[in-house]
C-alpha positions, 0 to 999 in steps of 0.5 A: 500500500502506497503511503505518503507522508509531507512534512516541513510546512509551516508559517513564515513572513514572506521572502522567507524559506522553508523545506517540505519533506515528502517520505514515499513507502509501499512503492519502488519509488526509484522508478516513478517521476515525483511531484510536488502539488499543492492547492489553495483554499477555493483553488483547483490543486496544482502541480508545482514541480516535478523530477524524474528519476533521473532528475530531470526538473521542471517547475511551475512558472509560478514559482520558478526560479523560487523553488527547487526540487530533489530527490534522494532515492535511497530515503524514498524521499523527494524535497522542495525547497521554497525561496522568496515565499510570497503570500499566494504560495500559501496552500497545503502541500502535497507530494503525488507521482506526476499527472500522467497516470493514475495519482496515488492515495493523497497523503495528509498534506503540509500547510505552508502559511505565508504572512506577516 
């Protein structure tokens, strides 16, 4: 059973940074492109950015040039690093395989608040 568990989220003044964690079990999670979505109160849920399993990136244009994605295979685990956060990147997180197929069970999520 696929269990994903996001982590890191929290309240922070905008400009500030944080580290979302996302911890994959139940899935040979070397093999699947990973993503970060995320989804904002009244708002469809939306990708944000992704890498496949060898890295390669892409990112929303919202938050490129802000935000980085990773990987570490060995943990099952996919990061996003948020820069410059501004308000409207407020939203619950959540980490998913990419769009092209079928999503996985959506975990919990992790609240990212961006206010002064």
């Amino acid at each position: 059973q696929v269990q994903l568990v996001e982590s890191g989220g929290g309240l922070v003044q905008p400009g500030g940074s944080l580290r979302l964690s996302c911890a994959a079990s139940g899935i040979p999670f070397t093999f699947y492109t990973m993503g970060w979505y995320r989804q904002a109160p009244g708002k469809q849920r939306e990708l944000v950015a992704s890498i496949t399993s060898l890295g390669s990136i892409k990112y929303a244009d919202s938050v490129k040039g802000r935000f980085t994605i990773s990987r570490d295979n060995a943990k099952k685990t996919v990061y996003l690093q948020m820069n410059v956060l501004k308000p409207e990147d407020t939203a619950i997180y959540y980490c998913n395989r990419d769009p092209s197929a079928p999503m996985w069970s959506w975990g919990q999520g992790t609240q990212v608040t961006v206010s002064s």
